[in-house]
PyMOL commands that place a pseudoatom at each C-alpha (Angstrom):
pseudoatom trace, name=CA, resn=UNK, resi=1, chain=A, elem=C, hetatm=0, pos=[0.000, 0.000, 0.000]
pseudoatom trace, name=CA, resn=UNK, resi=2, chain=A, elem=C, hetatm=0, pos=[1.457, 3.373, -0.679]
pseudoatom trace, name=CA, resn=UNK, resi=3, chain=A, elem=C, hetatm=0, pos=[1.593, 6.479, 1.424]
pseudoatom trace, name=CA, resn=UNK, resi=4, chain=A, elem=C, hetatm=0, pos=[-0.815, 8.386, -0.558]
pseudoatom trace, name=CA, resn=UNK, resi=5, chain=A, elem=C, hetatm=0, pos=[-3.455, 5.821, -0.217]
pseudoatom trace, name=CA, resn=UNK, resi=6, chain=A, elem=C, hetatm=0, pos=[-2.715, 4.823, 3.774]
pseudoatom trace, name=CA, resn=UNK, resi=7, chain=A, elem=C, hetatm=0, pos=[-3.471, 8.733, 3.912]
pseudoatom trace, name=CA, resn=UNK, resi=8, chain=A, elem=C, hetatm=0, pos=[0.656, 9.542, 5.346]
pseudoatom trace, name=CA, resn=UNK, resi=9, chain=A, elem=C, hetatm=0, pos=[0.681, 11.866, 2.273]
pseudoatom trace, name=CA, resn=UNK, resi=10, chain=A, elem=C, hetatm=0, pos=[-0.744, 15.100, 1.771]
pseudoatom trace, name=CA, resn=UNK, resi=11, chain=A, elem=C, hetatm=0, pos=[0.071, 16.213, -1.854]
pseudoatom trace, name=CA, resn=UNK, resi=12, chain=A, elem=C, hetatm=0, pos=[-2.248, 19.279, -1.698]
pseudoatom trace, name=CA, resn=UNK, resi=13, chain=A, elem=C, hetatm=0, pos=[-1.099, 20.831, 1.854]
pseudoatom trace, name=CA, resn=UNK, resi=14, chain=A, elem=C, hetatm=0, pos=[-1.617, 24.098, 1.684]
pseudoatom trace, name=CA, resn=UNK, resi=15, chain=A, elem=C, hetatm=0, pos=[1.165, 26.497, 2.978]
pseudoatom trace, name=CA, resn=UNK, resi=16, chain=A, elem=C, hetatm=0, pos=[1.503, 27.239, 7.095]
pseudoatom trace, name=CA, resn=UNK, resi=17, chain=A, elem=C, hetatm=0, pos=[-0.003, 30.643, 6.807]
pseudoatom trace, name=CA, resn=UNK, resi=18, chain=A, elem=C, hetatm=0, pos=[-2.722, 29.914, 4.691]
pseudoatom trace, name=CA, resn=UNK, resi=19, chain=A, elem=C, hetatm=0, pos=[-4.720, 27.111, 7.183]
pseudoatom trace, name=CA, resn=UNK, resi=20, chain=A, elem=C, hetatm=0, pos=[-7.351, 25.442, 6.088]
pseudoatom trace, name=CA, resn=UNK, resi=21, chain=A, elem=C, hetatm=0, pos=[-8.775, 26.174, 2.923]
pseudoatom trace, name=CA, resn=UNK, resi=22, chain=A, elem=C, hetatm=0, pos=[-11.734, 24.627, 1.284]
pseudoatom trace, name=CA, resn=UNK, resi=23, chain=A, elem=C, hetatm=0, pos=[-11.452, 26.877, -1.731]
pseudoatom trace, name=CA, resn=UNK, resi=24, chain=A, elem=C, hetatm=0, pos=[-11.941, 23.675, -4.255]
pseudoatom trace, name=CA, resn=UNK, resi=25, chain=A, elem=C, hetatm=0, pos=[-15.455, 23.644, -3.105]
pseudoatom trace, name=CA, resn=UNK, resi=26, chain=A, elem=C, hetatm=0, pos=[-15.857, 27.333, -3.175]
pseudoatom trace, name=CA, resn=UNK, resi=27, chain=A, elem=C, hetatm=0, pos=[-15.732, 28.125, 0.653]
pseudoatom trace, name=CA, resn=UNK, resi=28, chain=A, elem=C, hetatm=0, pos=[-13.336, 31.243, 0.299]
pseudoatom trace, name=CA, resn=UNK, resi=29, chain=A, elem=C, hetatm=0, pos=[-11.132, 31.466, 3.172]
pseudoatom trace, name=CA, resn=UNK, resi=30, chain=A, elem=C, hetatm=0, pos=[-12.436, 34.861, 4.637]
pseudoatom trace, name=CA, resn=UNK, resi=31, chain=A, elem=C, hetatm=0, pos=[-15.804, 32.356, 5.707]
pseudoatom trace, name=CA, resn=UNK, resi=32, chain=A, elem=C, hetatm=0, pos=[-13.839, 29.639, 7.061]
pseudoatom trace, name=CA, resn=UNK, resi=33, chain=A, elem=C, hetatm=0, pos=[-14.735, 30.159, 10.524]
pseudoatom trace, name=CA, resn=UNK, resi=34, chain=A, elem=C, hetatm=0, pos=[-18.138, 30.569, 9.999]
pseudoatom trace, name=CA, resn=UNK, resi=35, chain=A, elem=C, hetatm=0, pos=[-18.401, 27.535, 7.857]
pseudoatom trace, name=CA, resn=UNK, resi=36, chain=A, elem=C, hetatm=0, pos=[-16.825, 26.008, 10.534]
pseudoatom trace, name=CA, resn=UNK, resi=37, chain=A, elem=C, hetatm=0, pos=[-19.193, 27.019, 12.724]
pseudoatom trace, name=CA, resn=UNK, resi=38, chain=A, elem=C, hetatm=0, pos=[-22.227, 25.734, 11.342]
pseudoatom trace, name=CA, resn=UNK, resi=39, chain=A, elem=C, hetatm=0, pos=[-20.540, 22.671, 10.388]
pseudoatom trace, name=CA, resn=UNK, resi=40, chain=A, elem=C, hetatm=0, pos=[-20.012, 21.858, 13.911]
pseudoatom trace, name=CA, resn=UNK, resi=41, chain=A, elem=C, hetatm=0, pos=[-23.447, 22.798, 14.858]
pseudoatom trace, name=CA, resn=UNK, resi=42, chain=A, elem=C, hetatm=0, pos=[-24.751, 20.091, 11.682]
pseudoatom trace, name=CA, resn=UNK, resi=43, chain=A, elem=C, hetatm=0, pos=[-22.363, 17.624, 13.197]
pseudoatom trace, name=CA, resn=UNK, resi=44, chain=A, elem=C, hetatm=0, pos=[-23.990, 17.909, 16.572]
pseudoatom trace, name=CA, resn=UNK, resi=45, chain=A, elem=C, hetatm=0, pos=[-26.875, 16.302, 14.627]
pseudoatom trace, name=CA, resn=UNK, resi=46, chain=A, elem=C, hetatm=0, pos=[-28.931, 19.789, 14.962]
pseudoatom trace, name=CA, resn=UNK, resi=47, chain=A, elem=C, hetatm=0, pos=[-31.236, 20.265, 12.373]
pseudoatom trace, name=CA, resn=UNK, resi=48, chain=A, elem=C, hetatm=0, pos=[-32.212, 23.498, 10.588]
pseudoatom trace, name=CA, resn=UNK, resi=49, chain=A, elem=C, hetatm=0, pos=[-36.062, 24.468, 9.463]
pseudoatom trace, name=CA, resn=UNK, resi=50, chain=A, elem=C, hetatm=0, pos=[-34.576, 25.246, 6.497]
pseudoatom trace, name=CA, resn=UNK, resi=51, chain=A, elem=C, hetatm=0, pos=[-33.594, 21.451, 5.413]
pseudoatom trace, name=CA, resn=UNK, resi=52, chain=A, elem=C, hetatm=0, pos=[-35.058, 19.833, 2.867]
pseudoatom trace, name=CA, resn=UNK, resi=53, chain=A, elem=C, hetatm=0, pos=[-37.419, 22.665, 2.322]
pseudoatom trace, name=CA, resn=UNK, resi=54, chain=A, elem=C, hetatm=0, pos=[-38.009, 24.609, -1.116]
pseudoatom trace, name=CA, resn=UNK, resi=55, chain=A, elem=C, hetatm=0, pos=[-38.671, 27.866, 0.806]
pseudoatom trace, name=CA, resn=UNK, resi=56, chain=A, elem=C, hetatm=0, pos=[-35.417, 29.385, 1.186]
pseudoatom trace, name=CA, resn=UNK, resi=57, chain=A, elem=C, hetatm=0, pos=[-34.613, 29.503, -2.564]
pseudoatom trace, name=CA, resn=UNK, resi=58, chain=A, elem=C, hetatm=0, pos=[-38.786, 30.384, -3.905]
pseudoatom trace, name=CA, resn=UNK, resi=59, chain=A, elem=C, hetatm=0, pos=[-39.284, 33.137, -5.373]
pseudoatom trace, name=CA, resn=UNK, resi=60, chain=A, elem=C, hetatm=0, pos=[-42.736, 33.722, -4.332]
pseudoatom trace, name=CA, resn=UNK, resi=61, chain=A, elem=C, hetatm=0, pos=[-43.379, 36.076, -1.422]
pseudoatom trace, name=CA, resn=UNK, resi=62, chain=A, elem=C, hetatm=0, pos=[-45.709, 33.776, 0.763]
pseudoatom trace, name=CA, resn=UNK, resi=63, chain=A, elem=C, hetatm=0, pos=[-42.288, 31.264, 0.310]
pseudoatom trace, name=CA, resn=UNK, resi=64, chain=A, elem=C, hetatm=0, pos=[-40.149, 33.938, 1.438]
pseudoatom trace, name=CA, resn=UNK, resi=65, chain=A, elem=C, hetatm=0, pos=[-42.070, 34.796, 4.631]
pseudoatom trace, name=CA, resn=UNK, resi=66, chain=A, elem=C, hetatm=0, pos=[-42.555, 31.625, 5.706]
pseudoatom trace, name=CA, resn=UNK, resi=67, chain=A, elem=C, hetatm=0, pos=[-38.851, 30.812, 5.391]
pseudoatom trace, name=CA, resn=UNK, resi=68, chain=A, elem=C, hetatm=0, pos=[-37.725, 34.325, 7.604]
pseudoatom trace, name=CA, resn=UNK, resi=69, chain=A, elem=C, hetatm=0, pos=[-40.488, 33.336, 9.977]
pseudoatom trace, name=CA, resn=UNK, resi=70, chain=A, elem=C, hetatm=0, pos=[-38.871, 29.540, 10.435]
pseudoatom trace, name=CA, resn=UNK, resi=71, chain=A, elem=C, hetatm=0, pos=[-35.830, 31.299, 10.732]
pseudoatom trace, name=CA, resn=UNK, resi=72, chain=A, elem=C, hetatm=0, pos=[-36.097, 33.426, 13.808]
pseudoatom trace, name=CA, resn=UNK, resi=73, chain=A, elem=C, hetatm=0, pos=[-35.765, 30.602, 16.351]
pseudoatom trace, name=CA, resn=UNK, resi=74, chain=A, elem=C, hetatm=0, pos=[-32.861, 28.739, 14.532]
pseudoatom trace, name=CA, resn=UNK, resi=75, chain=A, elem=C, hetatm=0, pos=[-29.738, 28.932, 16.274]
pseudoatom trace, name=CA, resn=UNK, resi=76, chain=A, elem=C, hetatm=0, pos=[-27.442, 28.788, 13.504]
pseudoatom trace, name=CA, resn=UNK, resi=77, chain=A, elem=C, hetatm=0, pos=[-29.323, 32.231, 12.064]
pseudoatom trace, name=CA, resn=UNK, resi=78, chain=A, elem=C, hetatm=0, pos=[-26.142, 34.199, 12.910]
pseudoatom trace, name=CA, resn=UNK, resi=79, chain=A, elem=C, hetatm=0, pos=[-23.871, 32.563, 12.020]
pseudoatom trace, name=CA, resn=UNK, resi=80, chain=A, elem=C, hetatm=0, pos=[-25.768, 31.492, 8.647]
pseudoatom trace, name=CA, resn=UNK, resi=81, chain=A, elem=C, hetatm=0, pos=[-26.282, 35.465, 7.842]
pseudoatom trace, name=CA, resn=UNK, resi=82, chain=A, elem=C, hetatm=0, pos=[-22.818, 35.891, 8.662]
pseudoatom trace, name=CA, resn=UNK, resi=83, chain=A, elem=C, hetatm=0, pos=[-22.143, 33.501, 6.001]
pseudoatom trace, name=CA, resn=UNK, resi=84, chain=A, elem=C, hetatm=0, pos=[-24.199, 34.823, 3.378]
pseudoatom trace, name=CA, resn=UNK, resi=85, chain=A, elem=C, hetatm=0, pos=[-22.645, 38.089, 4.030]
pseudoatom trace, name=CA, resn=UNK, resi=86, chain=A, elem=C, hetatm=0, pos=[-18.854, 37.517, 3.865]
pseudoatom trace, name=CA, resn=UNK, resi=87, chain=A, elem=C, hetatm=0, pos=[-19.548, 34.990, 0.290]
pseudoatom trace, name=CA, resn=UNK, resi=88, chain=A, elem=C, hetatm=0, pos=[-22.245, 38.189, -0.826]
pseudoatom trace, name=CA, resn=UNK, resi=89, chain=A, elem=C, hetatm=0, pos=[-24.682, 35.592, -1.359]
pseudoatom trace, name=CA, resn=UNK, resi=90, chain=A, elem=C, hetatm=0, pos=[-27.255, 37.309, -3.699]
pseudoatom trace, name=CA, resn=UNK, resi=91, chain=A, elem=C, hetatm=0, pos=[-30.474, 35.069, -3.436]
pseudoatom trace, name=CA, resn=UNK, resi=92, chain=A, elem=C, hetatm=0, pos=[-32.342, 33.040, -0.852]
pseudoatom trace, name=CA, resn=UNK, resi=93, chain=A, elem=C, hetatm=0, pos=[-32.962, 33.517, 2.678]
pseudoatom trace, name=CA, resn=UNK, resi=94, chain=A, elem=C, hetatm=0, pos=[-30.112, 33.343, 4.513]
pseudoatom trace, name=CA, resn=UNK, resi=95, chain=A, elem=C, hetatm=0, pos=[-30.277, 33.802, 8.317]
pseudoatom trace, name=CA, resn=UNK, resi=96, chain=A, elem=C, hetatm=0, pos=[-34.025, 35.377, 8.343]
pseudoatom trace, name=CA, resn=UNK, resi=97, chain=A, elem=C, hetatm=0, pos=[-32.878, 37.683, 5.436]
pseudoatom trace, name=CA, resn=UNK, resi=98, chain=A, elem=C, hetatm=0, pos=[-33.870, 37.845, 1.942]
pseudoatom trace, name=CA, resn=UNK, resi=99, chain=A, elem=C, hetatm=0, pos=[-30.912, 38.424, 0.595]
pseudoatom trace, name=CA, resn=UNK, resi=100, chain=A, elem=C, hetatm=0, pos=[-32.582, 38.971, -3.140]
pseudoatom trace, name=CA, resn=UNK, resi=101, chain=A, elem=C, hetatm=0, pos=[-33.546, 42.358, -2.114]
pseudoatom trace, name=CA, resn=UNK, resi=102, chain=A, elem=C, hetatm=0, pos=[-30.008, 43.945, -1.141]
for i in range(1, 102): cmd.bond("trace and resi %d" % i, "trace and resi %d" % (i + 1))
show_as sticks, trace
zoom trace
């Protein structure tokens, strides 16, 4: 078995002062500790309303209210807005905001 497939080898380390990046998937490094954030709170097997559920990306208004009402008790909501901030996220609801109308 070689290194690389044991998992001994790391051929895309990124430098010391970089950290972690997950830029491959898009996640620019400005968000990281957000998305780690809410990663850890989806790891903790929390849930959010918005899961599974159409609402967050509709484009009809009744959609859209519904979703920023589900989100006011979610705890992630901050750190989900955050989110949608830093990447300038330019549709959706995204921590109780619409961020279509910015």
């Amino acid at each position: 078995m070689t290194d690389y497939i044991r998992g001994s080898t790391r051929p895309h380390k990124p430098p010391e002062d970089q950290g972690i990046s997950l830029a491959g998937f898009g996640i620019p490094t400005a968000s990281m500790n957000t998305w780690m954030t809410l990663q850890g709170w989806f790891a903790a097997g929390e849930v959010p309303p918005c899961a599974g559920r159409h609402e967050w990306t509709s484009s009809s208004t009744k959609d859209k209210r519904l979703a920023i009402r589900l989100c006011a008790d979610c705890p992630a909501k901050h750190a989900c807005r955050e989110f949608a901030e830093t990447n300038n996220e330019r549709y959706g609801i995204w921590g109780g905001q619409d961020r279509s109308t910015r």
